[in-house]
N, C-alpha and C positions, 0 to 999 in steps of 0.2 A: 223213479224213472223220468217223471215228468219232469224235474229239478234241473234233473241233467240235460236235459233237451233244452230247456230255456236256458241253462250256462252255457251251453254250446253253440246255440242261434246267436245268444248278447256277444259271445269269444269272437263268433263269423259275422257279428255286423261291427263291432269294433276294429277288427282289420282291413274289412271291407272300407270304413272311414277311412281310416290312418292311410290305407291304400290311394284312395282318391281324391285325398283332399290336400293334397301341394298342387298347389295351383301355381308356383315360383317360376319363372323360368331358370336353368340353370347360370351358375356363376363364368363366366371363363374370366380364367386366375392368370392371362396373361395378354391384355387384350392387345388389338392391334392397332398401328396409328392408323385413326379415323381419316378418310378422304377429305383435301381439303385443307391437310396442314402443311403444303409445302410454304414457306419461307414466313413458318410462323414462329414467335422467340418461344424456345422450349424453355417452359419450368420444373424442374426435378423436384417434387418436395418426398420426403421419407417419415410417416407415420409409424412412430416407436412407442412405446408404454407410457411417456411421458411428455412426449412434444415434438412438434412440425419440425423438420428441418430439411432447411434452413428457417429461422424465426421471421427474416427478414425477406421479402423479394422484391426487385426494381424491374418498374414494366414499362414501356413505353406507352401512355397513354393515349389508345385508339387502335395498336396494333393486334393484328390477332397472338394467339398464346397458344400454344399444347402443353395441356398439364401431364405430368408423367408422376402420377402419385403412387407409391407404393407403401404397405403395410407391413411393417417388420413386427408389429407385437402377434404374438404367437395365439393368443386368446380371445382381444375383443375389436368389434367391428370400430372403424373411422370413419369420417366424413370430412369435407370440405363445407365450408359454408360462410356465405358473406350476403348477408341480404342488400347491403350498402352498393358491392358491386354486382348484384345480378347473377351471384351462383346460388344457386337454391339447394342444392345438395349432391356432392358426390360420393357415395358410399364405396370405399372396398373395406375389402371381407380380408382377414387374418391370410399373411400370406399372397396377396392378388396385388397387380400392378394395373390401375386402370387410367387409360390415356383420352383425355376429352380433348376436345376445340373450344377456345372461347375467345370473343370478344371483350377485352373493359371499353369502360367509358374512354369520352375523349378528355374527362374533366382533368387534371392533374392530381395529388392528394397523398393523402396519408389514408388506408384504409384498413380498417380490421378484420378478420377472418380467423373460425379456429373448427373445433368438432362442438358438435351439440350435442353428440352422444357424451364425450368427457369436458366439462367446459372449463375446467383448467388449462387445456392445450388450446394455445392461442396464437398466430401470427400477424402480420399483417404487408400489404400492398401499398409498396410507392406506387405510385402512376408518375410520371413526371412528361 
């Protein structure tokens, strides 16, 4: 009887865990455009199983930007990321389109950017 009592206490403190311990804030899978992006150049890029597209994108160097990234692979998380120009990371989730504000440099260039979660998917940033 005792056995049972303690499988039973461990079963109700193990869901009592599982319960309380997402501390995440939820995802929203279709955000909205952030305040702030009027008369910024929209980029569309599309996160698939195997790569950014478009591979390529021409930015005006110094202008602001609204990224419109969305995730078409059914399975694993993306990200955006370009330490060169000052994105540190944008994560969407399987499925989710998420829209940020950014600035780049005013530098001109060629710069590169891809996921860190799959480092084979690669693109990269004119600035001109």
């Amino acid at each position: 009887m005792r056995k049972l009592i303690v499988v039973v206490a461990l079963v109700a403190l193990m869901l009592l865990v599982v319960a309380c311990g997402s501390s995440k804030p939820p995802v929203v899978m279709d955000e909205p455009v952030p305040a702030g992006a009027e008369g910024a150049q929209v980029v569309e890029l599309l996160f698939n199983t195997k790569d950014i597209v478009p591979a390529t994108v021409n930015i005006k160097a110094g202008q602001k930007v609204l990224f419109v990234i969305k995730n078409t692979d059914p399975k694993e998380d993306h990200n955006l990321v370009s330490p060169d120009l000052g994105i540190k990371e944008i994560l969407v989730v399987p499925g989710q389109t998420a829209r940020r504000l950014w600035t780049p440099p005013s530098t001109p260039g060629e710069y590169p950017a891809g996921c860190t979660i799959h480092p084979d998917i690669r693109m990269k940033f004119n600035l001109q």
